[in-house]
C-alpha positions, 0 to 999 in steps of 0.5 A: 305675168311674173315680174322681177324688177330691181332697183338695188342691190339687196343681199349677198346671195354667194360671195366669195373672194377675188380669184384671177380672171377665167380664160374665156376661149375666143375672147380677144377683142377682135370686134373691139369695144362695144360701146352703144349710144343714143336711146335705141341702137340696132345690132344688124346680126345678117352683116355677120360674115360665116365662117368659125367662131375662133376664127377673125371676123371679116370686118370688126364689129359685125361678127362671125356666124358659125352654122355648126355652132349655130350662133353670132359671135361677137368678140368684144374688148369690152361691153359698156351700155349706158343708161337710158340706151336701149340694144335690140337686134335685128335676126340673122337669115338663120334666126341663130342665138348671139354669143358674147365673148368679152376680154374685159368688163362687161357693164350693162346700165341700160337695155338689152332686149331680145324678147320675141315679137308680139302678134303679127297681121295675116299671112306673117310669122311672130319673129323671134328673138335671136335664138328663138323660133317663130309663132304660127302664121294665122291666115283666114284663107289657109287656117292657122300654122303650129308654133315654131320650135320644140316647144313650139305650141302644138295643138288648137281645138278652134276659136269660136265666139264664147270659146278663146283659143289657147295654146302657148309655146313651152321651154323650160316649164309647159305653156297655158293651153286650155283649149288646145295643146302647148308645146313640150318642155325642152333644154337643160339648166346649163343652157348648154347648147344655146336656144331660146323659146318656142312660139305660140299658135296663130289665129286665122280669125284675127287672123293674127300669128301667135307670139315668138318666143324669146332670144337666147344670149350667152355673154362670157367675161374673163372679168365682170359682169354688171347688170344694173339695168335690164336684160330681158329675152321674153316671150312675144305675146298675142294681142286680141283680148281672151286669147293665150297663143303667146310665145315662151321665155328665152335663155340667159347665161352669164359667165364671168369671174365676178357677177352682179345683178341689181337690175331687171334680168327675165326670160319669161312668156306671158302665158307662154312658158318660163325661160332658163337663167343660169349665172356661172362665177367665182363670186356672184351677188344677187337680191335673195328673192331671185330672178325670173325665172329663178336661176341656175347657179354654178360657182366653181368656173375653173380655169376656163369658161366651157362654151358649147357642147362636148364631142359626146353631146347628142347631134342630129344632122338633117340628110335628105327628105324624098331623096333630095339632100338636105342643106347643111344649114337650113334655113326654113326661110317659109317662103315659096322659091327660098324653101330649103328643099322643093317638091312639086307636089305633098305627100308621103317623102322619106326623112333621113336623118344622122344621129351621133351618141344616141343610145339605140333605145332613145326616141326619134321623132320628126316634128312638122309645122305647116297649115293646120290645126295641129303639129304633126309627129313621126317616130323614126326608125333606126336603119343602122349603126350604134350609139356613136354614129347611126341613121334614123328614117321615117316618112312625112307627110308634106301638105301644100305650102311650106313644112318646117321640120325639126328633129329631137332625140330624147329617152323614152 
């Protein structure tokens, strides 16, 4: 597993001098100081009212979650988390990545831990960190499920007794998978929108599920950030010696007037695919032989820190699936009685999905993880419209039990 640990700062990588401090939309300090103690505090992101990201929290402290954003945003006066403290979270329902939007200086001397949850027993999903998406299920009644994702790993030829299964979830690079097949490679070096890995293949011989894949974070300061501890979004990893179905490194992106790393800062899988790391200053010092993965550096911030996707950024909006509507924020509990839409029986039902700014010759194509030994892929057909604003349909079909469906659009 790649490593980079730190203990002091070694070099200047960029430097350049003091600017005024950037204005980070949405960073007013609602949720007022975030000043963890103890050695392990637990950020319970379901207390999260929903509602939009610029708008107040509910009550200060537990932030907001924007469906249409697809986040947990916090709105800090500061961060400040000491050293010997570690900072986990606890998932929202919507498995949503956290956005931290800081008015002052943020100082991370301890942990901040987002990484993916290793192998769980029969019948569970590995959960993810916040941002990521889950490792298959393994069951010794149903078989094993595909990772979760859409890097999640796809394929699984069997695990016999002098043949280890291997298939690992993908972000920015592909996974391990030498007898089976890992997920595909998916996001941009901007880390713009927000997610964060894939996860690995169940086992229905442990029966173990596969790893989840790590967390994504994206913390913005009008000031500084300092990281002299650790800031690790990692891929959960599978537990029985042999097999790789570990899940893929996550996504940290860090924008600030001033950074500075001296500390641990990964996004990484085991055998899982590495992450995505992108670091935005004015001036940045950071050791010379870099993080894990190597980042993605921009320098010249401007005046304002930009956030989410522009108004010409594809978008996929999930309609309807054999004629009953979709809901606007699905869930994909995976859970009989919470499924986002029922059926009472499989089989072939039209997906219809709305695409905007999808150029007429991109592929669509539907990905379905449910009991199996492969995830399942349906090329969509465009029905109507133009780049700005088209439908794509295609039918899928739907074995017994729970589906979890995602929608990519992408060039040929």
């Amino acid at each position: 597993m790649c490593r980079a640990l730190f203990a002091a700062l070694l070099a200047v990588l960029v430097a350049s001098a003091a600017s005024a401090a950037i204005v980070v939309p949405g960073a007013e300090g609602w949720d007022g100081p975030f000043a963890p103690t103890g050695a392990s505090y637990v950020v319970d992101l379901s207390k999260a009212a929903t509602g939009q990201w610029d708008g107040t929290p509910e009550v200060p402290g537990n932030g907001v979650y924007d469906p249409e954003k697809w986040a947990v945003v916090f709105k800090y006066e500061s961060v400040n988390v000491p050293a010997g403290c570690t900072v986990t979270f606890k998932n929202h329902p919507s498995r949503a990545p956290v956005v931290w939007l800081v008015s002052g200086d943020v100082t991370i001397a301890g942990s901040v831990n987002l990484n993916g949850e290793n192998s769980q027993p029969n019948g569970v999903f590995g959960e993810p960190g916040p941002g990521g998406f889950r490792g298959g299920a393994g069951t010794s009644s149903l078989g094993n499920t595909p990772g979760l994702g859409p890097g999640g790993a796809i394929e699984m030829h069997g695990r016999y007794y002098d043949r280890p299964g291997h298939s690992t979830g993908s972000y920015a690079t592909v996974g391990y998978a030498a007898a089976g097949t890992a997920g595909e490679i998916y996001g941009n070096a901007a880390i713009v929108p927000l997610i964060g890995g894939s996860g690995g293949f169940g086992d229905y011989a442990g029966p173990n599920s596969g790893g989840g894949g790590g967390g994504a974070l994206l913390v913005a300061s009008t000031n500084s950030v300092s990281l002299t501890g650790s800031l690790i979004c990692n891929g959960g990893q599978f537990n029985l010696t042999g097999d790789h179905r570990d899940g893929s490194g996550g996504a940290i992106r860090l924008v600030a007037d001033s950074v500075l790393i001296a500390g641990t800062i990964q996004a990484v899988g085991r055998d899982g695919g590495v992450g995505r790391i992108r670091l935005e200053a004015n001036s940045l010092a950071m050791p010379p032989s870099g993080v894990a993965p190597s980042p993605s550096i921009h320098n010249e911030l401007g005046a304002s820190a930009a956030l989410w996707p522009d108004a010409g950024t594809p978008r996929i909006v999930l309609v309807s699936i054999g004629e009953k509507p979709i809901p606007r924020d699905p869930q994909s509990s995976l859970v009989t009685g919470q499924q986002d839409v029922g059926f009472a029986s499989g089989g072939s039902k039209r997906l219809v999905v709305r695409c905007e700014n999808v150029p007429p010759d991109w592929r669509v194509r539907a990905r379905l993880a449910g009991r199996g030994w492969t995830a399942v892929f349906v090329n969509m057909s465009r029905t109507d419209g133009d780049e700005a604003l088209s439908t794509w349909e295609g039918d899928v079909p739907l074995s017994d039990g729970c589906t979890a469906i995602q929608v990519r659009a992408s060039a040929q």
